[in-house]
C-alpha positions in Angstrom: -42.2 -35.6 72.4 -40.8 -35.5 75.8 -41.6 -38.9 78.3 -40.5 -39.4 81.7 -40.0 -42.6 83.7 -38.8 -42.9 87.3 -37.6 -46.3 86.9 -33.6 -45.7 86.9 -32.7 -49.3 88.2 -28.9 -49.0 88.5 -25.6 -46.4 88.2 -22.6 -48.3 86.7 -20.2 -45.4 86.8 -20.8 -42.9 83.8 -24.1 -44.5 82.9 -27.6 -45.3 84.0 -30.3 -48.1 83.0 -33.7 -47.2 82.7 -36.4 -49.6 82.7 -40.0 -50.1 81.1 -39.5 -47.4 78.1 -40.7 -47.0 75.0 -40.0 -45.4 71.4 -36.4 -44.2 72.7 -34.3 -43.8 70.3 -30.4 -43.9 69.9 -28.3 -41.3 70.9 -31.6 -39.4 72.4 -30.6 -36.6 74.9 -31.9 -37.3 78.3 -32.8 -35.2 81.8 -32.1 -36.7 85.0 -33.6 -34.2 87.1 -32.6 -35.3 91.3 -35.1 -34.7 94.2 -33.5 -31.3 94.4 -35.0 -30.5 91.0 -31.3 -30.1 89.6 -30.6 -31.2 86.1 -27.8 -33.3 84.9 -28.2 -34.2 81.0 -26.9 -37.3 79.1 -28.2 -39.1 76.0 -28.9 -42.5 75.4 -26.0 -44.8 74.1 -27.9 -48.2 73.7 -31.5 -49.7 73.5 -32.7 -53.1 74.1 -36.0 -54.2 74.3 -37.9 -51.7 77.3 -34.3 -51.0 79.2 -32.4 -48.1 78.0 -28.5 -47.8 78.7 -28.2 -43.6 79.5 -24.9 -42.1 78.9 -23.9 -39.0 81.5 -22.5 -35.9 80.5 -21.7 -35.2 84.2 -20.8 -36.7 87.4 -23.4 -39.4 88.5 -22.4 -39.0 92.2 -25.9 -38.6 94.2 -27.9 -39.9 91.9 -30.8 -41.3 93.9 -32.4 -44.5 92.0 -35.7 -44.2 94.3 -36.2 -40.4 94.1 -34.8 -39.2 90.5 -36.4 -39.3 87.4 -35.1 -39.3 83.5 -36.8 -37.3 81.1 -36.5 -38.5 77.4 -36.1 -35.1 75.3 -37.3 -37.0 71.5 -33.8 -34.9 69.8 -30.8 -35.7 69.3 -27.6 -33.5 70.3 -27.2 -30.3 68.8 -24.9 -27.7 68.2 -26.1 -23.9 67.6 -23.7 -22.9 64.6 -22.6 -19.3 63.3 -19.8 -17.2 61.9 -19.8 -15.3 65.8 -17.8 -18.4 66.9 -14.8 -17.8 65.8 -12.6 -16.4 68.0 -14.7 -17.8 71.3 -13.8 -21.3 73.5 -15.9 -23.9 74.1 -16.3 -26.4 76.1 -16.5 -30.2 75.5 -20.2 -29.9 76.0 -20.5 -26.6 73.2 -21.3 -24.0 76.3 -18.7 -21.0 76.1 -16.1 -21.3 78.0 -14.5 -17.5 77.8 -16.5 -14.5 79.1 -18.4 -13.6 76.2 -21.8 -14.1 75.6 -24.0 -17.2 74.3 -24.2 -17.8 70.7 -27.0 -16.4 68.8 -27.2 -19.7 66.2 -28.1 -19.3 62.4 -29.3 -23.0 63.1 -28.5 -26.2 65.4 -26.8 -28.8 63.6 -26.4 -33.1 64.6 -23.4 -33.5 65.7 -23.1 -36.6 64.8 -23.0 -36.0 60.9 -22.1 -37.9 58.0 -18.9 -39.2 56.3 -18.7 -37.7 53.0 -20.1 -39.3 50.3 -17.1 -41.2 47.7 -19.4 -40.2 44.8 -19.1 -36.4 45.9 -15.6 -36.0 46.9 -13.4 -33.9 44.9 -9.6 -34.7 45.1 -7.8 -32.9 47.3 -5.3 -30.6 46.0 -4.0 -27.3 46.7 -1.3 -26.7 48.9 -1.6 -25.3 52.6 1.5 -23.9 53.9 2.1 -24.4 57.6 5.2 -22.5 58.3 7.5 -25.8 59.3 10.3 -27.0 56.5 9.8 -30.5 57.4 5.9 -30.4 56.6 6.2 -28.3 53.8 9.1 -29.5 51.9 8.9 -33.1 52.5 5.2 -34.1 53.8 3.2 -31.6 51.9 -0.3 -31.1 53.2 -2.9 -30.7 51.1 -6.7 -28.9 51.1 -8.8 -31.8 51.9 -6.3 -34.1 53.7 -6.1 -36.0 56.9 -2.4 -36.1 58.2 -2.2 -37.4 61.4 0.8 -36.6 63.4 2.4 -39.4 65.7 4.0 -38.3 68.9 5.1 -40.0 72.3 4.6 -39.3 76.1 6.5 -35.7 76.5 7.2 -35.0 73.3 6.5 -31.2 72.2 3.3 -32.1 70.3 1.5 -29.5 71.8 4.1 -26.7 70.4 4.0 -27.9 66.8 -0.4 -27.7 67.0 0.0 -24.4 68.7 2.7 -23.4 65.3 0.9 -24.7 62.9 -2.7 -23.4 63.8 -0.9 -19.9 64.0 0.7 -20.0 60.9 -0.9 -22.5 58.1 -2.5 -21.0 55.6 -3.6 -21.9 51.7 -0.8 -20.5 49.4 0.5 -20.8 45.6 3.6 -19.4 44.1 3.4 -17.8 40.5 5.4 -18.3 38.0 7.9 -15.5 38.8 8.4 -16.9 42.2 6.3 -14.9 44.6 3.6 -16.5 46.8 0.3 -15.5 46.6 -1.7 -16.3 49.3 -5.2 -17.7 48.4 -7.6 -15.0 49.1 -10.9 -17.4 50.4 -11.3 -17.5 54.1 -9.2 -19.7 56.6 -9.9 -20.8 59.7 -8.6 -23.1 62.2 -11.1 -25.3 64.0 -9.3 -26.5 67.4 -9.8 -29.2 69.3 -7.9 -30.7 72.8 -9.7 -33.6 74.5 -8.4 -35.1 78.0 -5.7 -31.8 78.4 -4.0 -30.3 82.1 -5.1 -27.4 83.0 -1.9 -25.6 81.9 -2.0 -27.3 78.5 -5.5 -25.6 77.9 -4.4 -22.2 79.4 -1.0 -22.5 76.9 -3.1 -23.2 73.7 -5.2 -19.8 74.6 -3.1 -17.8 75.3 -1.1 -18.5 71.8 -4.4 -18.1 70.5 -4.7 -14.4 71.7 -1.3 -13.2 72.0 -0.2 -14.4 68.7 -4.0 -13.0 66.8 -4.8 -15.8 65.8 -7.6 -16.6 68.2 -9.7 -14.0 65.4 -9.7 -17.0 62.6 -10.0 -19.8 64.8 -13.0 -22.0 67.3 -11.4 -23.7 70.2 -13.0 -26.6 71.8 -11.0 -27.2 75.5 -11.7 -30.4 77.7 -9.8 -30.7 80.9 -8.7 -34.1 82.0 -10.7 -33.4 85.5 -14.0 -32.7 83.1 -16.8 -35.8 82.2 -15.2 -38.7 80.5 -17.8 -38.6 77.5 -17.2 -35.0 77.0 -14.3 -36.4 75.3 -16.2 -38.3 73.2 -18.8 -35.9 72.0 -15.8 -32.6 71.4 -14.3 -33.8 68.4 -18.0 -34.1 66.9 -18.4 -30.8 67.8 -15.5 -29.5 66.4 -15.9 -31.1 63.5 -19.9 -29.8 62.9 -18.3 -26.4 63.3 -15.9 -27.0 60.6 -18.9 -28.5 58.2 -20.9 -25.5 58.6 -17.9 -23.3 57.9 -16.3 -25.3 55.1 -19.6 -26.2 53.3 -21.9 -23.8 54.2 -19.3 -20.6 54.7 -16.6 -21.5 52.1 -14.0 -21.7 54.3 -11.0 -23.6 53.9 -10.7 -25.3 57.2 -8.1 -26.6 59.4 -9.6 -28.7 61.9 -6.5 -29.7 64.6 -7.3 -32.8 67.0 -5.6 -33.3 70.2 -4.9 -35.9 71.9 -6.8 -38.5 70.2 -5.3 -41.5 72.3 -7.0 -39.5 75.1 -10.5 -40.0 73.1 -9.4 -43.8 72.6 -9.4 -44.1 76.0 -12.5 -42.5 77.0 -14.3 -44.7 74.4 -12.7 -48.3 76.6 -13.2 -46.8 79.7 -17.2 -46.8 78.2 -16.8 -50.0 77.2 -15.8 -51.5 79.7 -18.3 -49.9 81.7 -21.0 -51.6 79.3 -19.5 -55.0 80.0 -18.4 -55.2 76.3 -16.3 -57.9 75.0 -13.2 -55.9 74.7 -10.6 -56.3 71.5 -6.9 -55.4 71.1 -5.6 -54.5 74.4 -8.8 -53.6 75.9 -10.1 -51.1 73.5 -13.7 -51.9 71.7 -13.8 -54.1 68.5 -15.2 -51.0 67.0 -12.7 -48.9 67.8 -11.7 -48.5 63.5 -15.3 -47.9 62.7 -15.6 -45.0 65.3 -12.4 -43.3 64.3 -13.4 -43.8 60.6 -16.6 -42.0 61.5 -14.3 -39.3 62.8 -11.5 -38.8 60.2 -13.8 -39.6 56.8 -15.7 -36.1 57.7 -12.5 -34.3 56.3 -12.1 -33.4 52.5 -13.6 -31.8 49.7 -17.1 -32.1 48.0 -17.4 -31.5 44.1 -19.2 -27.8 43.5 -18.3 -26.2 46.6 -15.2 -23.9 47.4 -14.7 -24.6 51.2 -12.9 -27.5 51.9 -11.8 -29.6 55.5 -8.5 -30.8 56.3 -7.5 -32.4 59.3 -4.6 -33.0 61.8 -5.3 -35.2 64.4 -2.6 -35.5 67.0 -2.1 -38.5 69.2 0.9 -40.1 71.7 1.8 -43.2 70.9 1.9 -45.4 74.2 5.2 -46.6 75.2 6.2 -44.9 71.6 4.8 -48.2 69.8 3.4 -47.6 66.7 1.8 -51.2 66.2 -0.4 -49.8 68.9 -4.2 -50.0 67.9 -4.4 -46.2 68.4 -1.7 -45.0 65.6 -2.4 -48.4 63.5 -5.8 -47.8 62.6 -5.3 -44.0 62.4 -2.7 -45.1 59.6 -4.6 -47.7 58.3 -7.9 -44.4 57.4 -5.2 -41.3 56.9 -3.5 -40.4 53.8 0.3 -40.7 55.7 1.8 -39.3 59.0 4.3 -37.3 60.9 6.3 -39.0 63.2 8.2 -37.3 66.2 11.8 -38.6 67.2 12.8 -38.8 71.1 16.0 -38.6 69.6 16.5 -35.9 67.9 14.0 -34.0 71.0 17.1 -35.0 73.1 19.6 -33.6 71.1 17.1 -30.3 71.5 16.2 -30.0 67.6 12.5 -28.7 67.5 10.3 -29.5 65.7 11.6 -33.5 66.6 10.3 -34.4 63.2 11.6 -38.4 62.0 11.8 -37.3 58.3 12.3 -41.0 57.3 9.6 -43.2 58.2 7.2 -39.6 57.4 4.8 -39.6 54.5 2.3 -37.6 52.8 0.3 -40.0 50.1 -1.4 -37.2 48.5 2.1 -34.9 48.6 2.3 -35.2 44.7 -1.1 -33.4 44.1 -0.4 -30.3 46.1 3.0 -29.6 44.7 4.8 -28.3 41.3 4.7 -25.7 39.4 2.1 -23.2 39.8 1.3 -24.8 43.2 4.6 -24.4 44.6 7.5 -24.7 42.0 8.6 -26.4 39.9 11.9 -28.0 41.4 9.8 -29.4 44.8 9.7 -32.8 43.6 12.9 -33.1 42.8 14.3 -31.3 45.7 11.9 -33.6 47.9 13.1 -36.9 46.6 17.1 -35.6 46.7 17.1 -34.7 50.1 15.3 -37.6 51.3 18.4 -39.6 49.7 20.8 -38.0 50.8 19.9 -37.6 54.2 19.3 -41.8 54.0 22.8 -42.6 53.0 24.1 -40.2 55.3 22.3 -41.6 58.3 23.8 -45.2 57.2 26.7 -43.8 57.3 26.8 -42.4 60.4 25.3 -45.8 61.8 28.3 -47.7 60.1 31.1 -45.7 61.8 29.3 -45.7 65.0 30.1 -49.7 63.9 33.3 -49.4 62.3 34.9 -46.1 63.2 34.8 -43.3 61.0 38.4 -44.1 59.6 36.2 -47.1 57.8 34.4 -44.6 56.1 35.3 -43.5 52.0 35.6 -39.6 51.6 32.0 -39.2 49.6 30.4 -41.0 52.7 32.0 -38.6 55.4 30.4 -35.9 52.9 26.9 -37.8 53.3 27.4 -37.4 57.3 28.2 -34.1 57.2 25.2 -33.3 54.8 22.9 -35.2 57.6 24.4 -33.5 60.4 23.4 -29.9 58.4 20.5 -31.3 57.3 19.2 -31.8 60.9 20.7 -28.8 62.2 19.4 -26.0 59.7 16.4 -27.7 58.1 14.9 -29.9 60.8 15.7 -27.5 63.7 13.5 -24.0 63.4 12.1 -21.7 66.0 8.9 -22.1 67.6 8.0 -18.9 65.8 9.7 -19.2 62.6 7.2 -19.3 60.1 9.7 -20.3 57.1 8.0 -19.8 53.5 7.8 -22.8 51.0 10.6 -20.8 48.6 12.4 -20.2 51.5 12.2 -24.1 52.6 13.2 -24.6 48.7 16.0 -22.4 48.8 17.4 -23.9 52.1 17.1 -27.3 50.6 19.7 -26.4 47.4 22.3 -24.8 50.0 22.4 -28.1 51.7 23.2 -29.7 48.0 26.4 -27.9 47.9 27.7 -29.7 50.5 27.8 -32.8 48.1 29.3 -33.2 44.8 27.3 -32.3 41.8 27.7 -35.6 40.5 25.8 -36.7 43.4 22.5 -34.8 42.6 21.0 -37.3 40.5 17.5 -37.0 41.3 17.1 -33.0 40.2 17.0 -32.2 36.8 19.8 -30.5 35.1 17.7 -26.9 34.5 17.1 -26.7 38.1 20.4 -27.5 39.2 22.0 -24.5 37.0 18.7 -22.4 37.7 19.0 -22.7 41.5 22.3 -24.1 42.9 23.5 -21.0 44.5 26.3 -20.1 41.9 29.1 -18.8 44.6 29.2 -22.9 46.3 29.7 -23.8 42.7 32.2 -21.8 42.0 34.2 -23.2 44.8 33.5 -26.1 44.0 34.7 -25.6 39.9 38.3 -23.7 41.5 38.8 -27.3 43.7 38.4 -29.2 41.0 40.7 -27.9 38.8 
C-alpha cells in the first residue's frame, strides 16, 4: 500500500528525513516526485518513531522541502531475474546499461537475500581452473569458495579480474592425464563498484572481444554515478548469481571490484547519519555488512549449482592491518596478495606467493581432481622458493661470496621461479598439467637430494628424465 507525505523536513547530502509517518518499514523503496512531477527513487535506511531517514539513489540537488513530496512504495527493492541476462550490462541500479532491450523477468527477486544457512552448506570442493600458475598451482580455488584478492593503489588488479573471468572454468583431470572440463554451465557474474570511465569501458570490451561477454552479467558503476549505487550493486550481482547458481545450476563465479570503493561509500553514509564512527572512520558495523556480503557464496546440500567468489580490493597505503582487508581476511577462506615489487620488476601477474593462502586448497586438489603429485609439488616449491628468497636477502647482507654453493642454487631457483612461473601473459591461459609440468622443470635446477617434500614415485614418474641425466653424468 502506497502513502504519501509532504513533510520532507531536511536534505543532509544523500539522504532525506521525513516526518509524521507511519507503518514504514526498513529498506522500503521511496518516490520523491519534485514540483516538476519528476521522479527520483530511494529507499528507506532507518526508522524511528514517526521520522523516517530516506536513502537517495540519485542526486538530491533541487530538492524542494516546501513543494516535493515522498511516496512510500510498501516493497522492498527488487531485481527482475532471467537466463536473457547473460551477456547484457547493468547498471548499479539493475537498468541496462548496453543497447539492448529491458529484461523480460521470470520473477523479481530481494536483493537483499540471505546468508546461507551452516546446516545446508555442502563443503566446497571441486577445482576451478583459472588460467594463472600462481592460483592454480599454489592457491587452488575451489567451487564454493571466497578468495579475496589484496591489491594496492595501481597495481594491475583490474588485468588479473579481466584474465580470470575470461578464462576460469570448472575442470578435472582423469586418470590418464587429460583434463576434462566439467560439462554443467559456468558463468561469470561481474561486478565493479566506484570505477573511471575507462576502467568500465576496458572490462567490456574484454568482455566482447575475448567472447566471453556470452557466459557472463556485468554490473558497471562509474565513480561520477550515486554513492549508494555502490552499495546496492554487489547485492545485485550477487541475487543474479543466486538465481543462476540455485535456481539454474550454474556454477558461478561472482568477481567483486573494488570493494574498498564499497567500504567507502558505506562511511561516507555514515557519516552523513551522524553515526559514531569505529576504526578510522568507517561504521562499527562495517564486519557484519561485509559478512552479509561474502557468506552468500558457497554450496547448499542437494543442488548442483554452486557460488564462488572473488572480491577484489586496494589496500590503502598497501597496509593490510587496514579494517578493509582485515575483516575481509578475518570472513574469507585465504587471499592473494599482489607485490609492488615484483610489478616493478614488470613480472605480471605481481602475485606475493608467500604470504598467499588458500584454506580450503587441500579439498579441490589430488588425484582425480587434479593429480596426484599437486600437493607435493605445492608444498616443494613453496620451500624452495622460501630459502631461496633468504638467500638472496643474506647476500644483499653479506655479499654473495658469503653464500655456500647449494644456497646460490636456491637463488637461482627463485630467480626462475619468478621469471617463468610467476611471470605469464595477460592471455596465457596455462592448464593445471601444464602449471604441474612447469613446476618439476624448476626442480631440476636443485639437487635431487633436495626434493624432500615429493614422494619418490613422482619424482621418477615426472622429473623430466633428460635434466636427470645431466645431472647423473656430473655426478659421476
Amino acid at each position: 500500500m502506497q502513502k504519501e507525505y509532504k513533510t520532507i523536513k531536511g536534505v543532509a547530502g544523500p539522504l532525506l528525513i521525513v516526518e509524521g509517518v507511519e507503518g514504514v518499514k526498513y529498506e522500503e523503496l521511496v518516490d520523491v516526485v519534485l514540483p516538476d512531477e519528476s521522479v527520483r527513487r530511494g529507499r528507506v535506511l532507518e526508522v524511528s518513531q514517526d521520522k523516517a531517514v530516506v536513502q537517495m539513489f540519485e542526486d538530491t540537488r533541487g530538492i524542494s522541502l516546501k513543494d516535493s513530496r515522498a511516496r512510500f512504495l510498501g516493497r522492498v527493492m527488487e531485481l527482475p531475474v532471467s537466463t536473457d541476462m547473460l551477456g547484457r550490462v547493468f547498471d548499479g541500479a539493475g537498468n541496462p546499461k548496453d543497447k539492448g532491450s529491458q529484461i523480460i523477468p521470470e520473477k523479481k527477486l530481494n536483493i537483499n537475500g540471505y546468508p546461507i544457512n551452516p546446516f545446508s552448506r555442502d563443503f566446497p570442493n571441486d577445482f576451478i581452473q583459472t588460467g594463472i600458475s600462481t592460483i592454480d598451482g599454489l592457491n587452488t580455488l575451489v567451487r564454493g569458495q571466497k578468495l579475496p584478492i589484496f591489491s594496492g593503489a595501481g597495481l594491475p588488479h583490474n588485468n588479473i579480474a579481466a584474465q580470470i573471468a575470461r578464462q576460469a572454468k570448472v575442470v578435472k583431470v582423469s586418470p590418464q592425464g587429460k583434463i576434462e572440463t566439467d560439462k554443467s554451465q559456468f558463468a561469470v557474474v561481474f561486478g565493479a563498484m566506484g570505477s573511471t570511465f575507462e576502467e568500465a569501458q576496458y572490462f567490456i570490451n574484454e568482455f566482447h572481444q575475448t567472447g566471453a561477454i556470452e557466459r557472463a552479467v556485468l554490473f558497471m558503476n562509474l565513480a561520477d554515478d550515486p554513492v549508494v549505487e555502490r552499495i546496492t550493486l554487489p547485492r545485485l550481482a550477487l541475487t543474479t548469481a543466486e538465481y543462476l547458481a540455485f535456481e539454474k545450476d550454474m556454477h558461478v563465479l561472482v568477481i567483486l571490484t573494488d570493494l574498498t570503493n564499497y567500504c567507502e561509500a558505506l562511511r561516507e553514509i555514515a557519516a552523513a547519519r551522524k553515526e559514531v564512527p569505529g576504526r578510522r572512520g568507517y561504521p562499527g558495523y562495517l564486519y557484519t555488512d561485509l559478512a552479509t556480503l561474502y557468506e552468500r557464496a558457497g554450496r547448499i546440500r542437494g543442488r548442483k549449482g554452486s557460488i564462488t567468489q572473488i572480491p577484489i580490493l586496494t589496500m590503502p597505503e598497501d597496509d593490510k592491518t587496514h579494517p578493509i582487508p582485515d575483516l575481509t581476511g578475518y570472513i574469507t577462506e585465504g587471499q592473494i596478495m599482489l607485490s609492488r615489487s615484483l610489478y616493478r620488476q614488470g613480472i605480471m601477474p605481481p602475485v606475493d606467493v608467500l604470504p598467499c593462502l588458500s584454506r580450503l586448497m587441500s579439498k579441490g586438489i589430488g588425484d582425480g581432481k587434479t593429480r596426484e603429485d599437486h600437493s607435493g609439488v605445492f608444498n616443494q616449491l613453496y620451500a624452495a622458493y622460501a630459502r631461496g628468497k633468504e638467500a638472496k636477502e643474506l647476500a644483499v647482507i653479506l655479499g654473495e661470496a658469503a653464500l655456500s654453493d647449494i644456497d646460490k642454487q636456491y637463488v637461482k631457483f627463485a630467480n626462475a621461479f619468478e621469471d617463468r612461473f610467476i611471470r605469464q601473459g595477460e592471455y596465457e591461459d596455462r592448464d593445471i598439467i601444464t602449471t604441474l609440468n612447469l613446476g618439476w622443470e624448476l626442480f631440476t635446477i636443485l639437487p635431487k637430494t633436495e626434493l624432500k617434500r615429493v614422494k619418490e614415485e613422482h619424482i621418477a614418474k615426472y622429473l623430466p628424465k633428460k635434466e636427470e641425466n645431466k645431472e647423473t653424468a656430473k655426478a659421476s
